[in-house]
C-alpha positions in Angstrom: -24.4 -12.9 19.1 -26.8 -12.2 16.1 -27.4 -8.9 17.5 -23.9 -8.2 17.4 -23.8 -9.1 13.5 -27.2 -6.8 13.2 -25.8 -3.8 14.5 -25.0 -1.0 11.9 -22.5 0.6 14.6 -18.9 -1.0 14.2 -18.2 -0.4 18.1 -20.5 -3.1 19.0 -19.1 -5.6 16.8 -15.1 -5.2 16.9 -13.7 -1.8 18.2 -11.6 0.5 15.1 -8.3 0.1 16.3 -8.5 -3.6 16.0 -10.4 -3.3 12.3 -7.5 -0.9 10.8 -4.8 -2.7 12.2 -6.1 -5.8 10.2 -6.8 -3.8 7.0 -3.4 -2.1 7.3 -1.3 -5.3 7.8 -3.3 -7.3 5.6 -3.1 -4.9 2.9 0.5 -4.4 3.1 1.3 -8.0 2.9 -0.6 -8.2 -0.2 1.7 -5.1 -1.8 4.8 -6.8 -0.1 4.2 -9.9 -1.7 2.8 -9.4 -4.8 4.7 -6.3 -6.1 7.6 -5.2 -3.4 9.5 -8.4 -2.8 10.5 -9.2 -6.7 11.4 -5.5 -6.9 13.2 -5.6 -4.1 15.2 -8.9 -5.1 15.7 -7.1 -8.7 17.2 -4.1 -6.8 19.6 -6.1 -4.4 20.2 -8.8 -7.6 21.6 -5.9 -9.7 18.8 -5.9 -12.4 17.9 -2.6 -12.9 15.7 -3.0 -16.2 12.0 -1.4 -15.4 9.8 2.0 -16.7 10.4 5.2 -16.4 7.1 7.1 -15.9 8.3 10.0 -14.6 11.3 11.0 -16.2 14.1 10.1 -13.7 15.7 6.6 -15.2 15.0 3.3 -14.8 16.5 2.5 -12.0 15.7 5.3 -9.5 12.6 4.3 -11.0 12.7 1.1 -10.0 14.8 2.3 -6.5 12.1 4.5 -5.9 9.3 1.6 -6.4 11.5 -1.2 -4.7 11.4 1.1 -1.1 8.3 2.6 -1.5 6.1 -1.1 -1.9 8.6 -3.1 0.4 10.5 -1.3 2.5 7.3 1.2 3.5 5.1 -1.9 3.1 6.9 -3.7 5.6 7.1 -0.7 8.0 3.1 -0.2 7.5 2.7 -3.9 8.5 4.6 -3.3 11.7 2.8 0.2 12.3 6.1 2.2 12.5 6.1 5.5 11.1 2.5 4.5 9.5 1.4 7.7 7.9 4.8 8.5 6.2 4.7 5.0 4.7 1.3 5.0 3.4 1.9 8.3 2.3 4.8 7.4 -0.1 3.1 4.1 -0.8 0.0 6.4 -1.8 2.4 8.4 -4.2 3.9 5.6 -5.8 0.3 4.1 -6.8 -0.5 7.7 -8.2 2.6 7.3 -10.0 1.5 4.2 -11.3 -2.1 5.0 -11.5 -1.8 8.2 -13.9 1.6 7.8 -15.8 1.5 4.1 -16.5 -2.0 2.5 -16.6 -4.2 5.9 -17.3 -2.1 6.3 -20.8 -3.5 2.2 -21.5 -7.5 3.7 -20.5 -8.1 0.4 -19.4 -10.2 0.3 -16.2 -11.3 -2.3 -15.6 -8.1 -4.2 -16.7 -4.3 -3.8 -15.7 -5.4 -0.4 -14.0 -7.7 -2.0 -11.8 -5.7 -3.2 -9.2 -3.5 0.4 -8.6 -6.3 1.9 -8.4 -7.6 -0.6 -5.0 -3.9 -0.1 -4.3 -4.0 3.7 -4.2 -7.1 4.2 -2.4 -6.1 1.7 0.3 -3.1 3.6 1.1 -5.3 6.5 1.3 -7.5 5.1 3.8 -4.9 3.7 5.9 -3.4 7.1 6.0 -6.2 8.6 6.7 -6.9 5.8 10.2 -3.6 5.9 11.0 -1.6 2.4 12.3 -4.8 1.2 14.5 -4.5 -0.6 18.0 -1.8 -2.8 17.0 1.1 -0.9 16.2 4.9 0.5 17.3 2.8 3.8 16.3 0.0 3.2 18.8 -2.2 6.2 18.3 
């Protein structure tokens, strides 16, 4: 066993399917609870009162948030059409990476967290859905 925890090769420890399907589900659970599921409430509620970093109007602002971190979140943590939906997720932190925290230039603050966010969504594009998926590549 401690040999297992010694080795510097990920294959002899837990196999990479298995490792990005827990870093895929675990960190679209985090973005579906903490950011998607209030939006998604505020959309289906009727509030449409949010930013609008890009130019298009609050609410297909917020529209366009409220799908991309619970609707593609949710389909992330299934595994089901993975790629796509990190892909959009991975836009949407750009979005809020560069047009709404960057402006602030603080780091290690309110940016901190998009920023995680964005290069999560990256890497779980880049793996793919992992072992345990609808995907299953």
């Amino acid at each position: 066993m401690l040999d297992r925890l010694r080795s510097s090769k990920l294959g002899e420890f837990v196999d990479a399917g298995t490792s990005a399907a827990i870093f895929r589900i675990l960190v679209a659970f985090f973005m579906l609870y903490g950011h998607g599921w209030g939006k998604l409430m505020s959309v289906f509620g009727g509030e449409f009162q949010f930013l609008d970093p890009i130019g298009i109007g609050p609410t297909a602002s917020l529209i366009l948030a409220a799908f991309a971190e619970g609707i593609c979140s949710l389909l992330i943590i299934a595994g089901f059409w993975t790629r796509l939906a990190s892909l959009i997720l991975t836009i949407n932190m750009a979005v809020a990476v560069f047009f709404v925290h960057l402006p602030g230039g603080d780091w290690f603050g309110d940016m901190e967290l998009p920023v995680l966010y964005l290069v999560a969504f990256i890497v779980i594009f880049l793996l793919g859905p992992g072992k345990y998926s609808v995907d299953k590549s």
